[in-house]
C-alpha positions in Angstrom: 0.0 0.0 0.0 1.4 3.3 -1.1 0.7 7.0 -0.5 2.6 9.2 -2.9 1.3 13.0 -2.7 6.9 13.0 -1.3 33.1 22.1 10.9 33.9 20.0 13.0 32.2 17.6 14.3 30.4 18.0 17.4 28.7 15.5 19.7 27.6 17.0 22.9 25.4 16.1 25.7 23.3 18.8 27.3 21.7 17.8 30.7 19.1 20.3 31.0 16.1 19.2 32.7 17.6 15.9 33.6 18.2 15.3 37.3 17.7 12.1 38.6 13.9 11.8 39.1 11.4 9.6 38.3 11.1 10.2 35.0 14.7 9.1 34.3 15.1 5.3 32.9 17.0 4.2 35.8 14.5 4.8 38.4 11.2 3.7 39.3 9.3 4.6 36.7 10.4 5.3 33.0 8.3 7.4 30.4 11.2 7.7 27.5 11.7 5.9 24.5 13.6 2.6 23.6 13.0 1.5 27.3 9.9 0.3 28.5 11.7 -1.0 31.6 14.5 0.1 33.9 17.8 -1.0 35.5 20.8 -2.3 34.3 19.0 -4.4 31.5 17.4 -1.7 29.7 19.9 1.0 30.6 23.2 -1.2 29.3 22.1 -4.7 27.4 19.3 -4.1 25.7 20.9 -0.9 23.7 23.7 -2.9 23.2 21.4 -6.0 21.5 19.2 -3.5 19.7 22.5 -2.2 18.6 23.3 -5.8 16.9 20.1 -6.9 15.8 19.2 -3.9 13.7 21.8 -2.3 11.7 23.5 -3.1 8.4 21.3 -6.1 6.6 17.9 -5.4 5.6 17.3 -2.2 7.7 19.9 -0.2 5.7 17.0 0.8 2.7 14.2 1.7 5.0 17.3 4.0 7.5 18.4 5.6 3.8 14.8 6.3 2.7 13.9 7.8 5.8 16.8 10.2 6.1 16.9 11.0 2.7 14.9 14.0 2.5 16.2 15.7 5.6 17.7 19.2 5.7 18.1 22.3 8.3 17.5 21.2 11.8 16.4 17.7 12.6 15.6 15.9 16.2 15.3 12.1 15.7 13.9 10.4 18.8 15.0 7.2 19.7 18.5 8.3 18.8 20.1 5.2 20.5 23.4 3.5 19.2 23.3 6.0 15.7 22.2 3.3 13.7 21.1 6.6 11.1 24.2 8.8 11.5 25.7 6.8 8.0 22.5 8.0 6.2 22.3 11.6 6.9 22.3 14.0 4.1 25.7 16.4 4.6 24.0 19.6 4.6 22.0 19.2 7.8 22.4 22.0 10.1 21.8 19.6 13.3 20.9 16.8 15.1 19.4 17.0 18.5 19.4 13.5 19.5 16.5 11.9 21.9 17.3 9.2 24.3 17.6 7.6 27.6 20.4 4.5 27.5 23.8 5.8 28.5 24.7 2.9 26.5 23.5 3.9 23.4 25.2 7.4 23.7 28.6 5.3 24.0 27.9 3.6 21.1 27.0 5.8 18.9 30.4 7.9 20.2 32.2 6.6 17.8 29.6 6.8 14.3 29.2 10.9 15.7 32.5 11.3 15.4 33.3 10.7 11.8 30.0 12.3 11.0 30.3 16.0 9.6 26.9 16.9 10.9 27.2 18.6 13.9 24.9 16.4 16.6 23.6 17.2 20.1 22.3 15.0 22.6 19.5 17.0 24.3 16.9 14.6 26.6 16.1 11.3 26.6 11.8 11.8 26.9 10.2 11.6 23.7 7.2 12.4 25.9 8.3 15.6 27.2 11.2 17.1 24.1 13.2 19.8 25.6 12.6 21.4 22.2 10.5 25.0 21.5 7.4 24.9 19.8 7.9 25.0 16.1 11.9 24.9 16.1 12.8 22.0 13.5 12.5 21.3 10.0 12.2 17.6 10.3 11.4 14.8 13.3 13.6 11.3 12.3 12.2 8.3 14.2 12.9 4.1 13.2 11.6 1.3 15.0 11.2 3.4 18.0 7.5 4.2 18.6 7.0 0.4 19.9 8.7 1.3 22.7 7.2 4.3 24.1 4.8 4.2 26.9 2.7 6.7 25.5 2.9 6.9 21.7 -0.1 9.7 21.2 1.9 12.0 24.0 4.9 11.2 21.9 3.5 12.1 18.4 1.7 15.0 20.1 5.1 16.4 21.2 6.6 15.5 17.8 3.8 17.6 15.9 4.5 20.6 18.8 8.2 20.7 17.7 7.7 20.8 14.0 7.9 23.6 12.1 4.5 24.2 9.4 5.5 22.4 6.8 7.8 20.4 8.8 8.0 16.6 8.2 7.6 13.6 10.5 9.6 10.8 8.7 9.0 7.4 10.4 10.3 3.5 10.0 8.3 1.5 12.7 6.8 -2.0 12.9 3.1 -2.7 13.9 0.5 -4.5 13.7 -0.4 -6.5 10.6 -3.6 -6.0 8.5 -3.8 -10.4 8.2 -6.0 -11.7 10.7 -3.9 -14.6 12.0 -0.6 -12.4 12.7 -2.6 -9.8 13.9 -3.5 -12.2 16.7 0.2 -13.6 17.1 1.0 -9.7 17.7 -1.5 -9.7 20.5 -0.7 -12.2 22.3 3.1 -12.3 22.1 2.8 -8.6 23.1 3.1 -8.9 27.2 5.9 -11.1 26.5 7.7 -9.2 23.9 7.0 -5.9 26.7 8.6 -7.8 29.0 12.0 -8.8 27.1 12.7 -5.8 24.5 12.4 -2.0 26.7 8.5 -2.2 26.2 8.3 -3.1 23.2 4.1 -3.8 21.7 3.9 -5.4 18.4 0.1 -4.4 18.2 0.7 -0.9 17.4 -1.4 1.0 14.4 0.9 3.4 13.4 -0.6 5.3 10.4 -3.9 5.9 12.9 -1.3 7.0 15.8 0.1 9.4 13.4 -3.0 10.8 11.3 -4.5 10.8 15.3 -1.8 13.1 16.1 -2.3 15.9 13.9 0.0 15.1 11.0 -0.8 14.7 7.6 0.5 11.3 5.7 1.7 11.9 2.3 3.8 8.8 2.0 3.4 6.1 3.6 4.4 1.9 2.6 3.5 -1.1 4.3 5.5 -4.4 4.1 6.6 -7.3 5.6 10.7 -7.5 6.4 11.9 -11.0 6.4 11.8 -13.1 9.4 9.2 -13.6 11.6 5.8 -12.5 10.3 4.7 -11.5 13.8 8.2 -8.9 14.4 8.1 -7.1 10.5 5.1 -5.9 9.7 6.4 -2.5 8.8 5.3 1.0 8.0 7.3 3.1 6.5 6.0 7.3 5.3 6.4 10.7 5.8 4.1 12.9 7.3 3.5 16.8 7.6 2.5 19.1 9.8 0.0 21.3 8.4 
């Protein structure tokens, strides 16, 4: 299914509005992206097997499609390890960077580095950006909106920080229009919560999006390979008006 309407390198972390609270992902209860749980599991592993599992391979064409038509200032949420820094376009003018895993930020220490768009680490809530109303060109986020406790809150915030104009390009998997792995996605669900940062595989995300306020003007739906139940995928762009 198709819509079609279409220096020197910096990598800094700014701590603003992040004392240890509960909001952060090592305490008792977490609201940010890539972790739906919190401790040393979702804080240090799990980045570092999400890290593994999805670069290179088969997610490099949906990462290049997706970044492909970014320019001026862009905030991807769900920054983790920097799986996208290879597909950025040169003549961004930024990167804020959302996420919680301390992990990740190691991780993607070294991609940043050799990357001549200047990138900033600036929060790790996609519920709450630290980001003024209207402020970037462009929102990045891939196989990221599973994992947030509160997706509408997130794509709220995401349509708050976009400029008019301004596009939200996505890469996330959800739930599948067939009948019998739409049930699979159901009920592996709780379990698949439990073992991947909060993961839901049940997710509609085209309705999450259009539900947020955002306008799809692209927007593909496939199957990766492997398990049916983990690749239904949607893949678009979407604008604010």
């Amino acid at each position: 299914m198709a819509w079609a309407p279409a220096s020197k390198p910096q990598f800094g972390f700014r701590y603003e509005n992040t004392r240890h609270n509960a909001d952060w992902p090592c305490c008792a209860r977490c609201r940010a992206c890539h972790t739906g749980g919190v401790g040393l599991y979702a804080d240090q592993i799990l980045p570092r097997a999400i890290n593994l599992a999805l670069r290179g391979g088969e997610f490099a064409g949906p990462r290049a499609r997706a970044a492909a038509g970014l320019d001026g200032e862009v905030l991807e949420i769900g920054f983790g390890s920097g799986l996208n820094i290879p597909y950025y376009p040169a003549g961004l003018r930024r990167v804020l960077a959302v996420d919680p895993a301390a992990a990740g930020r190691r991780l993607a220490a070294g991609r940043a580095a050799s990357c001549a768009v200047p990138i900033e680490y600036v929060g790790s809530d996609a519920e709450a950006l630290p980001v003024a109303d209207a402020s970037v060109d462009h929102v990045l986020s891939t196989w990221t909106l599973c994992t947030i406790q509160d997706a509408r809150r997130a794509l709220g915030e995401v349509r708050r920080v976009l400029r008019p104009g301004g596009a939200f390009r996505f890469v996330e998997h959800g739930l599948a229009p067939d009948q019998g792995v739409a049930r699979l996605q159901q009920l592996l669900t709780p379990v698949q919560r439990r073992a991947f940062g909060g993961c839901h595989l049940d997710r509609r995300i085209d309705q999450l999006v259009a539900a947020a306020g955002l306008e799809l003007t692209r927007l593909d739906t496939y199957y990766m390979k492997g398990p049916r139940p983990l690749g239904y995928t949607f893949e678009g762009v979407a604008i604010r008006p």
